[in-house]
ZAZAVEX-126327 format. One record per residue: residue in one letter; chain; z, x, y of N, C-alpha, C, O in turn. Coordinates in steps of 0.1 Angstrom, whole numbers, plus 2048, in hexadecimal, padded with zeros to 3 digits. Example, Ala and Ser with C-alpha at 12.3 -4.5 7.8 and 13.67 -1.06 7.14 Angstrom:
BEGIN
  resn  chain  n.Z  n.X  n.Y  ca.Z  ca.X  ca.Y  c.Z  c.X  c.Y  o.Z  o.X  o.Y
     a      A  84E  884  7C7   84E   87B   7D3  84E  884  7DF  855  88E  7DF
     s      A  847  880  7EA   847   889   7F5  84F  881  800  850  886  80B
This chain:
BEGIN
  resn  chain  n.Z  n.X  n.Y  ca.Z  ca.X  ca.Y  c.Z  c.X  c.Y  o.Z  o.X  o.Y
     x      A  7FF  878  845   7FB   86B   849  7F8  863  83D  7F1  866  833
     x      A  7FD  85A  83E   7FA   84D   833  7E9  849  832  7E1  84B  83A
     x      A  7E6  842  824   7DE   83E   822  7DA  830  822  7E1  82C  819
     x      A  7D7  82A  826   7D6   818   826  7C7  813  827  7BC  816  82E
     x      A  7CD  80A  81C   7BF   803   816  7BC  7F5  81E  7C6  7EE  821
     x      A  7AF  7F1  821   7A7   7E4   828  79F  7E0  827  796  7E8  823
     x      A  79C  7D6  828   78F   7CB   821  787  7C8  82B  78B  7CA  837
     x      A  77E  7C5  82A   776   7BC   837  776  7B2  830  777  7AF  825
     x      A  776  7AA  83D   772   797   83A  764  794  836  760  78B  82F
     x      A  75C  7A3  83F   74F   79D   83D  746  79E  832  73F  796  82D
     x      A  748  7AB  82E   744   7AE   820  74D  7AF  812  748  7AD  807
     x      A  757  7B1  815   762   7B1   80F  764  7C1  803  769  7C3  7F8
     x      A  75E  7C7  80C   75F   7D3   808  76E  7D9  80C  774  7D7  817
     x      A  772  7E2  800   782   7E9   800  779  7F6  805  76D  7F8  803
     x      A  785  7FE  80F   787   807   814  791  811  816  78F  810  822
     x      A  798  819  815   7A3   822   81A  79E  829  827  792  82C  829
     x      A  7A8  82C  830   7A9   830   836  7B8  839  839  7C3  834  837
     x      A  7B7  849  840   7C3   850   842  7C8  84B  84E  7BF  846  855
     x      A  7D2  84B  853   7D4   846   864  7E6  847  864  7EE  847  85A
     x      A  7EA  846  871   7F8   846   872  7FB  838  873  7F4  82E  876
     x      A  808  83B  86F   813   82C   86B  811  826  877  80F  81A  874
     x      A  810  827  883   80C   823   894  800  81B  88F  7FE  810  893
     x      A  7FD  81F  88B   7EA   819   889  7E7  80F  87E  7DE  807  87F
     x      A  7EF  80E  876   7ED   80A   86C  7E4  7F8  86B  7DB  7F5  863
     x      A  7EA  7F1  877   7E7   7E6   876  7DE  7E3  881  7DD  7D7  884
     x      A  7D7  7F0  888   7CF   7EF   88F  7BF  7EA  88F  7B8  7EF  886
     x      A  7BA  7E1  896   7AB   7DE   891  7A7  7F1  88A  7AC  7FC  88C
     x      A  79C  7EB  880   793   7F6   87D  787  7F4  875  787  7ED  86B
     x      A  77A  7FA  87A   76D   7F7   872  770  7F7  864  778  7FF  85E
     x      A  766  7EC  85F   766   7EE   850  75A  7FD  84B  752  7FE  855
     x      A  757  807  843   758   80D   844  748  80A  83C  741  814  83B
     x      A  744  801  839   737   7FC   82F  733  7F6  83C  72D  7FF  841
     x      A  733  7ED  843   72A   7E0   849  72E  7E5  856  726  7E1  85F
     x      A  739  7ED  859   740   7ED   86A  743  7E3  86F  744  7E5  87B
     x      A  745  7D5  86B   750   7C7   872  75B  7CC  873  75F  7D4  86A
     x      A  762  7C8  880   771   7CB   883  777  7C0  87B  783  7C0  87E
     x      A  773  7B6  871   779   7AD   870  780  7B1  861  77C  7AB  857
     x      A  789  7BA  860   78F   7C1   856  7A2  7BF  859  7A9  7BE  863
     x      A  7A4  7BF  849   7B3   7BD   849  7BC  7C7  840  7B4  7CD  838
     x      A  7C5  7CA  83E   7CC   7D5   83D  7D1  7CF  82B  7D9  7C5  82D
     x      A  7D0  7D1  823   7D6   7D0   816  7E2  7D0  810  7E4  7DC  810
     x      A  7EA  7CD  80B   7F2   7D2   807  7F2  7D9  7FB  7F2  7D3  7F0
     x      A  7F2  7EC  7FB   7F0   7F2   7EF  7FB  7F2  7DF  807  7F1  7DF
     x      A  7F6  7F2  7D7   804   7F9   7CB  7FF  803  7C5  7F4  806  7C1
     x      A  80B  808  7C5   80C   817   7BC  80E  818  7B1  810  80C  7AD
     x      A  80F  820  7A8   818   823   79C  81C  82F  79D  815  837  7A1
     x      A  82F  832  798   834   83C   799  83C  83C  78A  841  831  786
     x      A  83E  845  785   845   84D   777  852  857  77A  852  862  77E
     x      A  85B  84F  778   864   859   777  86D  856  76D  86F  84B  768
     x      A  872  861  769   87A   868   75B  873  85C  74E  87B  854  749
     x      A  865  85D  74D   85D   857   746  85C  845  742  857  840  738
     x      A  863  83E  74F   861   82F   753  859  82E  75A  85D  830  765
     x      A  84A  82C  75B   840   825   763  846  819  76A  84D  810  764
     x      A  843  81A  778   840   80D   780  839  80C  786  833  816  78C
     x      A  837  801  787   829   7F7   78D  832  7EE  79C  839  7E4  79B
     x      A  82F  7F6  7A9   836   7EE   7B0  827  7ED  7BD  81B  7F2  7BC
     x      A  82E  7E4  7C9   827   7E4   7D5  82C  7ED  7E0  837  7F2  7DC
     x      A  829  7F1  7EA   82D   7FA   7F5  834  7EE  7FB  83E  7F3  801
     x      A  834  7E1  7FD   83E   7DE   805  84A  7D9  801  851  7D3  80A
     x      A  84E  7DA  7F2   85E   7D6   7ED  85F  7E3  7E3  858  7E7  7DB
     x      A  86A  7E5  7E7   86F   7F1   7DD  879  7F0  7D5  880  7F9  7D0
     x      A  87A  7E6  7D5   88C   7E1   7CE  896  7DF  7D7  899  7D7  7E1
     x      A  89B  7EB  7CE   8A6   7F2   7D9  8A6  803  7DE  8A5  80C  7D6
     x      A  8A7  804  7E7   8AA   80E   7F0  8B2  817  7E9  8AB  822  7E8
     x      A  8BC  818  7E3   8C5   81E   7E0  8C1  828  7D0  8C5  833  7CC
     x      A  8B7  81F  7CB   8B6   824   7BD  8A9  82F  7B6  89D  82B  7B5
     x      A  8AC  837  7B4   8A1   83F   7AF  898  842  7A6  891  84C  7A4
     x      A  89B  833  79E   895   830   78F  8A1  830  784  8AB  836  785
     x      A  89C  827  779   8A6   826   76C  8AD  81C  773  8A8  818  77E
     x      A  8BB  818  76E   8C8   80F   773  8CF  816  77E  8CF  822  780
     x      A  8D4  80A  786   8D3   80D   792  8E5  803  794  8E4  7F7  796
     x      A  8EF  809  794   8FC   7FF   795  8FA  7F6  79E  8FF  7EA  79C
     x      A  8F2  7FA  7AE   8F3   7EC   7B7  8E9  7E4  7B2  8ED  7D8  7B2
     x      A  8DE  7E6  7AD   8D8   7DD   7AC  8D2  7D8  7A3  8CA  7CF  7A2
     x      A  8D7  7E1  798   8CF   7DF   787  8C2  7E2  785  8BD  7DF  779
     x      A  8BA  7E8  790   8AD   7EC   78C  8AC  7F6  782  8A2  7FA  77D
């Protein structure tokens, strides 16, 4: 199960939460104050491979195709 992170509006406390991809964008208590009035984050990661760090977001990944270094379709 995925991890995803959320704010409250009311206090504006960050939170994680485990839950399925189904759920993801479902109301859920803030986990400090309990307002449902919480929104879902967009997380970033960092990943290292064959010793290139990147710094990306969970919702663009480039391209699809590439698995790090140069990439012929896309030049990443």
């Amino acid at each position: 199960m995925p991890i995803y992170e959320y704010q409250c509006s009311e206090c504006r406390q960050t939170f994680e939460v485990r839950r399925c991809f189904s759920e993801a964008d479902l109301p859920i208590s803030c986990s400090n104050c309990k307002s449902n009035n919480t929104h879902r984050l967009l997380s970033k990661f960092y990943a290292q491979s064959a010793g290139s760090p990147s710094l990306s977001s969970t919702g663009h990944s480039g391209c699809g195709g590439c698995s790090g270094g140069s990439c012929g379709s896309c030049h990443h």
